[in-house]
C-alpha positions as CSV (number, residue, x, y, z in Angstrom):
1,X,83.0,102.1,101.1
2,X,83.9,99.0,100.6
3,X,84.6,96.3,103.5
4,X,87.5,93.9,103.6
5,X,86.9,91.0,105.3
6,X,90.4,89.6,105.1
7,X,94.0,91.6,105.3
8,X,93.9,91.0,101.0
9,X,92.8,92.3,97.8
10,X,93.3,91.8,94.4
11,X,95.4,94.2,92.3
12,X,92.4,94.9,90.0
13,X,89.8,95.2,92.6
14,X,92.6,97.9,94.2
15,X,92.8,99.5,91.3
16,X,88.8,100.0,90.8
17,X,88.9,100.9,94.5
18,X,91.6,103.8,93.9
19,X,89.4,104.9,91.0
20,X,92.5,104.3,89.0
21,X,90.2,102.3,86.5
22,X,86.3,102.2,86.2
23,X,86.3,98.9,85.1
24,X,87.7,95.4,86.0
25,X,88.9,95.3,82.1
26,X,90.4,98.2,82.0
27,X,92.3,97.1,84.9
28,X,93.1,93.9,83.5
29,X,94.8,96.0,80.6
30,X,97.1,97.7,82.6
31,X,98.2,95.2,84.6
32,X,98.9,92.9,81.5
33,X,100.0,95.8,79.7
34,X,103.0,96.7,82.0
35,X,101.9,99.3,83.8
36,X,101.7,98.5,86.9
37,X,104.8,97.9,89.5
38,X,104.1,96.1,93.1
39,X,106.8,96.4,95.4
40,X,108.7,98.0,92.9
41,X,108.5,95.1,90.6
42,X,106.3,94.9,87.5
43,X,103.5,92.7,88.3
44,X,101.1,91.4,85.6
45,X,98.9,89.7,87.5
46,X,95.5,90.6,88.1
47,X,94.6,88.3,91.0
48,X,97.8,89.3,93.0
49,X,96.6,89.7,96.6
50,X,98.1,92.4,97.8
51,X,98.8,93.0,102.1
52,X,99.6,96.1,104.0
53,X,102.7,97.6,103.5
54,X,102.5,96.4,99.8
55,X,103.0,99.9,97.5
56,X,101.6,99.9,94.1
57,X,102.8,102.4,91.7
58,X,100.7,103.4,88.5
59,X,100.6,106.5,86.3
60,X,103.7,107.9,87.9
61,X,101.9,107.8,91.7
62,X,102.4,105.2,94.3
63,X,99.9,104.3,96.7
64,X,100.3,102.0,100.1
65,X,98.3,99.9,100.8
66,X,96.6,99.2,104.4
67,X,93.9,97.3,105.1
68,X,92.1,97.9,108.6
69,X,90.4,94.2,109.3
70,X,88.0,95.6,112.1
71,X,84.2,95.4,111.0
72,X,83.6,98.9,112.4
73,X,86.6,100.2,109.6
74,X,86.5,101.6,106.6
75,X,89.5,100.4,104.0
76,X,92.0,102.9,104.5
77,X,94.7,103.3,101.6
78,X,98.0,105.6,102.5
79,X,99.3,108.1,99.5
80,X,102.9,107.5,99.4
81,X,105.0,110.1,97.6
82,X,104.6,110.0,93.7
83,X,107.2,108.9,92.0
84,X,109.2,110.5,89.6
């Protein structure tokens, strides 16, 4: 898995994490494209740094996100409830 060394990440790199996308440009289409909510507000910005606690909501599912800054951790991502 992937190792974060700060308590950030960018929406598409999240996204491409999640397996929500395979690819940095299909996540850049979403995002522009409106799909995507951060905090409950529709973000289209790719680069958005997201920090833990943040809950991104996609395809009817939202996920929360919390980054574990130790070296000896894995990223860990909480499952909030989907949404309806």
């Amino acid at each position: 898995m992937k190792k974060i060394r700060d308590n950030t990440i960018k929406l598409n790199q999240f996204l491409k994490l999640m397996g929500i996308v395979p690819t940095g440009g299909q996540a850049k289409l979403m995002i522009q494209g409106g799909d995507v909510q951060v905090n409950g507000m529709l973000e289209t910005r790719r680069g958005r740094r997201l920090v833990p606690g943040d809950q991104v909501t996609i395809q009817g599912q939202t996920l929360e996100v919390n980054l574990n800054n130790n070296e000896d951790q894995d990223v860990v991502i909480n499952f909030a409830e989907e949404t309806e």
